[in-house]
Each structure stands twice: as structure tokens, then as C-alpha cells.
TORVEXNU-256351 format. One line per 10 residues: number of its first residue (from 1); their letters; for each residue x, z, y of N, C-alpha, C. Coordinates in Angstrom, 1 decimal, padded with zeros to 4 digits. Example, Ala and Ser with C-alpha at 12.3 -4.5 7.8 and 13.67 -1.06 7.14 Angstrom:
2
1	AS	013.2/007.8/-005.7/012.3/007.8/-004.5/013.2/007.8/-003.3; 012.8/007.1/-002.2/013.7/007.1/-001.1/012.9/007.9/000.0
# end
This chain:
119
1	XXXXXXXXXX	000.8/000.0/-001.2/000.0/000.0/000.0/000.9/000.0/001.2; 000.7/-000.8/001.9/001.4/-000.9/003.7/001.4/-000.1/004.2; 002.1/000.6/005.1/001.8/001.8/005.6/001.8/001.2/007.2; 001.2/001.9/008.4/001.9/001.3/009.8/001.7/002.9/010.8; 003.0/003.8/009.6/003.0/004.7/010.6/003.6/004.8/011.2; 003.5/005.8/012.5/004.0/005.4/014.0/006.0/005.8/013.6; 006.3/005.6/014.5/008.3/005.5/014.1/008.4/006.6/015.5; 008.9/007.9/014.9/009.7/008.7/016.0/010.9/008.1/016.7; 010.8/007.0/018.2/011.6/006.7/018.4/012.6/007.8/019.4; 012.1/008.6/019.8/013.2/009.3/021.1/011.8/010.9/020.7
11	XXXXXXXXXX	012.8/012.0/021.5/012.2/013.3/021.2/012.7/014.2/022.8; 012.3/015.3/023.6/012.9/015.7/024.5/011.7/015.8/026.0; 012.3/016.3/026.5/011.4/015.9/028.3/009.7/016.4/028.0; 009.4/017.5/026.6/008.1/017.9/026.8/007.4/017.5/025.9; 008.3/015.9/025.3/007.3/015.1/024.4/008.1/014.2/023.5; 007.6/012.9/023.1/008.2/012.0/022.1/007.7/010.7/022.5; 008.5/009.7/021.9/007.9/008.7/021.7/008.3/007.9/020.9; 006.5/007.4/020.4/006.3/007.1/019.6/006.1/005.4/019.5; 006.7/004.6/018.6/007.0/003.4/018.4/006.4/002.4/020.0; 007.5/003.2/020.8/007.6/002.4/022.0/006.7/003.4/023.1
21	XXXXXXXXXX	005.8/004.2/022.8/005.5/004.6/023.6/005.0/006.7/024.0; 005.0/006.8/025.0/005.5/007.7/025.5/004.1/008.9/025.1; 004.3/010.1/024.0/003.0/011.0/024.3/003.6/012.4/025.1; 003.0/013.0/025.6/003.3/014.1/026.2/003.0/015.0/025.7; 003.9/016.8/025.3/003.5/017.3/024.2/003.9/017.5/022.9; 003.2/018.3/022.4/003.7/018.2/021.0/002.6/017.2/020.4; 003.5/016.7/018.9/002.1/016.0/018.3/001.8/016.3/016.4; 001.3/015.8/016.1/000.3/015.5/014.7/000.0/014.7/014.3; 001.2/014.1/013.0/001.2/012.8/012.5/000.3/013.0/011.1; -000.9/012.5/010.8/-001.5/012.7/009.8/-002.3/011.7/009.3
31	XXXXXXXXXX	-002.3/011.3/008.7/-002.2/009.9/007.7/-002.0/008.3/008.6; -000.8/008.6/008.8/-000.5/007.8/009.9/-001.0/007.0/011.2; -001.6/008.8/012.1/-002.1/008.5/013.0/-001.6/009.3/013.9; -001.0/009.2/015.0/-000.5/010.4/016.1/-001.5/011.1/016.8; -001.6/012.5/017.1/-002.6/012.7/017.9/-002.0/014.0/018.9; -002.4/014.6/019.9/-001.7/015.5/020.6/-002.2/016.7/019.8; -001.2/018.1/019.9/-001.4/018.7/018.9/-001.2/019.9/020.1; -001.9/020.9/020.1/-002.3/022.0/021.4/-000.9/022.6/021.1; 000.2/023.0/019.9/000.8/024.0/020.0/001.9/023.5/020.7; 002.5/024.7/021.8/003.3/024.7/022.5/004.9/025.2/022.3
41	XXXXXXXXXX	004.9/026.2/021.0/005.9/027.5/020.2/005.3/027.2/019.3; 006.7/028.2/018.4/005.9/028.5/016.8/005.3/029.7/016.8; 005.1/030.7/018.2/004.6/031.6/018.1/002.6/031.4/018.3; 002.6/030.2/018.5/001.0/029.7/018.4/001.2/028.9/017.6; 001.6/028.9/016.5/000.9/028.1/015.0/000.6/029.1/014.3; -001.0/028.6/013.8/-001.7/029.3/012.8/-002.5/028.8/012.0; -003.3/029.1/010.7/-003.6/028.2/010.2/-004.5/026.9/010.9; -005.4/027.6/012.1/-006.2/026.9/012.1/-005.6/025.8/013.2; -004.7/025.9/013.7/-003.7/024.9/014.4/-003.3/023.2/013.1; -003.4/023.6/012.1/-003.2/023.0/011.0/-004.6/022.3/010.5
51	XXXXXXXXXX	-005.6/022.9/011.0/-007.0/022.6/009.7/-007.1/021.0/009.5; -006.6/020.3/010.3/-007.0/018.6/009.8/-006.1/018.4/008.6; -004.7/019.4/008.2/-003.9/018.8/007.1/-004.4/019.5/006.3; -005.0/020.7/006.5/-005.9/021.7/005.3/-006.9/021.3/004.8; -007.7/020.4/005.6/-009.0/019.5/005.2/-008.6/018.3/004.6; -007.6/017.6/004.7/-007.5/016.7/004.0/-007.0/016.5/002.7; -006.1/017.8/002.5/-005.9/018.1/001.2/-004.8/017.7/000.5; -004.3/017.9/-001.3/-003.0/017.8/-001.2/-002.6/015.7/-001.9; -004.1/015.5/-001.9/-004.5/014.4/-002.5/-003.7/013.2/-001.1; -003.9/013.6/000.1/-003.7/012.6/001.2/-002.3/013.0/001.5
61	XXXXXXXXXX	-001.9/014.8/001.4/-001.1/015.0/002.5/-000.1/016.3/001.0; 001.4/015.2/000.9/002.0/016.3/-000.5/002.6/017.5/000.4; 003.0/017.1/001.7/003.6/018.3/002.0/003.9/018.0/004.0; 003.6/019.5/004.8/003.6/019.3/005.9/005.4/019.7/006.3; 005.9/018.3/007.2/007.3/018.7/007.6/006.7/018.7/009.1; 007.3/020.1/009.5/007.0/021.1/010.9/008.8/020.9/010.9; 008.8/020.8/012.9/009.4/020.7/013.4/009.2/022.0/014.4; 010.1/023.3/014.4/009.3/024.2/015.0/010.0/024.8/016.3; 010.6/023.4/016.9/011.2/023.6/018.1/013.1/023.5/018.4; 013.0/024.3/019.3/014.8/023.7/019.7/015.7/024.4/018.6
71	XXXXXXXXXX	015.2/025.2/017.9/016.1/025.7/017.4/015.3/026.4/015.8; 016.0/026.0/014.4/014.8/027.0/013.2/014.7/027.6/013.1; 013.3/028.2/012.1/013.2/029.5/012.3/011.9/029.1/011.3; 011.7/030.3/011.0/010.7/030.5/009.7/009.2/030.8/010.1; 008.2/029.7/009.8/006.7/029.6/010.3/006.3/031.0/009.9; 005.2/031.4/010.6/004.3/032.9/010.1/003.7/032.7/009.0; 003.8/034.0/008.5/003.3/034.2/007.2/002.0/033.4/006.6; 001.1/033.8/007.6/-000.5/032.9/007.3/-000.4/031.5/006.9; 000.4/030.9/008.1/000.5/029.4/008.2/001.2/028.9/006.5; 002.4/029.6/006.0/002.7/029.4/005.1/001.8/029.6/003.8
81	XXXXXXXXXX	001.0/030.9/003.7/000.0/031.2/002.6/-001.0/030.0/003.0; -001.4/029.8/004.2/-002.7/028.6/003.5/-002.1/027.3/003.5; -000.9/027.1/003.5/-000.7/025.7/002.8/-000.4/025.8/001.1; 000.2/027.1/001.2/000.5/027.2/-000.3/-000.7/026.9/-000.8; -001.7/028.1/-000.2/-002.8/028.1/-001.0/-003.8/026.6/-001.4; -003.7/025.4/-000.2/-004.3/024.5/-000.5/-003.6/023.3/-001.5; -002.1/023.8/-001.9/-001.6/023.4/-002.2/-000.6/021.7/-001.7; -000.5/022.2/-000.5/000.6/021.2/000.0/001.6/021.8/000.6; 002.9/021.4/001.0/004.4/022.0/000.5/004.7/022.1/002.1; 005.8/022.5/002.5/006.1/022.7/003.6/007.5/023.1/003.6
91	XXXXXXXXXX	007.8/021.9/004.7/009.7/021.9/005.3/009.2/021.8/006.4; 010.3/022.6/007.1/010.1/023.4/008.6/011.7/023.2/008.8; 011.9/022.7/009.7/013.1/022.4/010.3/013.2/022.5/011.9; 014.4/022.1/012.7/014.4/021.9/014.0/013.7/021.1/014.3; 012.9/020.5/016.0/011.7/019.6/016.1/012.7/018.5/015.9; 014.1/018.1/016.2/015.0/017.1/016.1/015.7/016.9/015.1; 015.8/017.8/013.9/016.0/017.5/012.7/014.7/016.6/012.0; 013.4/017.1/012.3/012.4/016.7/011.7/012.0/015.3/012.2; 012.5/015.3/013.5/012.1/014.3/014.1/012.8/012.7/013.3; 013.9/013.1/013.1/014.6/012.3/012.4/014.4/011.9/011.2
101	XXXXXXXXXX	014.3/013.1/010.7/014.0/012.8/008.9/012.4/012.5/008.4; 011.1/012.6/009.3/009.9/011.9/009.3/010.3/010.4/009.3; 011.2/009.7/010.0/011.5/008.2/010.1/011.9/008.0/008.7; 012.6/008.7/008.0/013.0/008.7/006.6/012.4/008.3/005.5; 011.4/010.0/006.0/010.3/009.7/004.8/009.5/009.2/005.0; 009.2/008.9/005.9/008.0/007.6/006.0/008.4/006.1/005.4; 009.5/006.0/005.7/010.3/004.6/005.5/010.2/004.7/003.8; 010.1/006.0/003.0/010.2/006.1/001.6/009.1/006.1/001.3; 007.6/005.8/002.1/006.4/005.6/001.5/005.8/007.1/001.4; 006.5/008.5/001.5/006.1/009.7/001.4/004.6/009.9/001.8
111	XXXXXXXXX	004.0/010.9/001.3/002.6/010.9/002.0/002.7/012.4/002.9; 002.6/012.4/004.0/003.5/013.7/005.0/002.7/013.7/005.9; 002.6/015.1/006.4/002.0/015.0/007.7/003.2/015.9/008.6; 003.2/015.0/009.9/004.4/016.1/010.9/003.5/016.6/011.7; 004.0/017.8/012.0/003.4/018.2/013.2/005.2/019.0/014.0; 004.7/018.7/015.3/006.2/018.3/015.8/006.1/019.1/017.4; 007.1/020.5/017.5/006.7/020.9/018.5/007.7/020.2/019.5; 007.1/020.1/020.6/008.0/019.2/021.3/008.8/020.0/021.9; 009.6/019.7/022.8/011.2/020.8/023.3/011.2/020.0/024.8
# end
């Protein structure tokens, strides 16, 4: 199946951009669609910051790679139990480590969702 998900081209200045163009923000890459994503820190992600990858399930989405800002650090507890619980996986990196390696696995056909705090 083809995929035409967006390409993290540049990261920085608040926001990203995304295959040529500019979102402000952090965002939410989920079944290869960008959307603005309210969280600012990783100290406002919680599950329900997540619920469109929770609702979609582990059928669409094998595992969420979180980008959780300028520097790593380990998501809250909650956020982590209800992904376990719905059973999809979770790599949490820098927003610029992730930012990079979403180009990766998308390019590998992966089925992912990013959510990406911007810096």
C-alpha cells in the first residue's frame, strides 16, 4: 500500500515543517495526516492528549514515537499505562532525535504515530 506521509523536513522556531510547509506548534502524525497537537511540555501529556492514537488502536497504530522536547526524559506514568494498556508500543526520544527517525520509519512503511513537541 502507498503511503503519502508528510516528511519531517526542518524542526525548531516553535514548530516544524512539514513536506515543504511550515506548522506552528507542536504536531500529531497519525495515519499519515499532520494535525496541530495542543501539548506544549511533556509536563501536559496525558492520556487524553493521545486519545485519537488510543481510538485508533494497535490495528492502525504499532507503536507511538514521542518526541518530548529539547532534551529526553521519560513520559508520565498514565501516558505510558494506557498505551501499554491498549496495546501499542512507545519510543520517546528528543523532539530532534524523533524528528529524524519518523523520516526513517515511515520511509520503512512502519505504521506510527508521532506526536512531536516542538522546541
Amino acid at each position: 500500500m502507498a503511503r503519502d506521509a508528510p516528511s519531517v523536513d526542518a524542526y525548531g522556531e516553535g514548530g516544524f515543517r512539514l513536506s515543504g510547509a511550515r506548522h506552528e506548534g507542536s504536531v500529531l502524525i497519525l495515519q499519515d495526516t499532520a494535525r496541530p497537537w495542543p501539548v506544549r511540555s511533556l509536563a501536559e501529556l496525558t492520556p487524553e492528549s493521545l486519545a485519537e492514537v488510543l481510538a485508533a488502536g494497535p490495528r492502525e497504530v504499532e507503536f507511538v514515537l514521542l518526541g518530548v522536547g529539547p532534551t529526553n526524559a521519560l513520559p508520565p506514568r498514565p501516558v505510558r499505562e494506557a498505551l501499554s494498556s491498549a496495546g501499542i508500543g512507545l519510543e520517546f526520544m528528543d523532539t530532534p532525535t524523533a524528528a529524524r527517525m519518523y523520516n526513517v520509519l515511515t520511509s520503512e512503511g512502519r505504521r506510527l504515530a508521532a506526536a512531536l513537541i516542538a522546541i
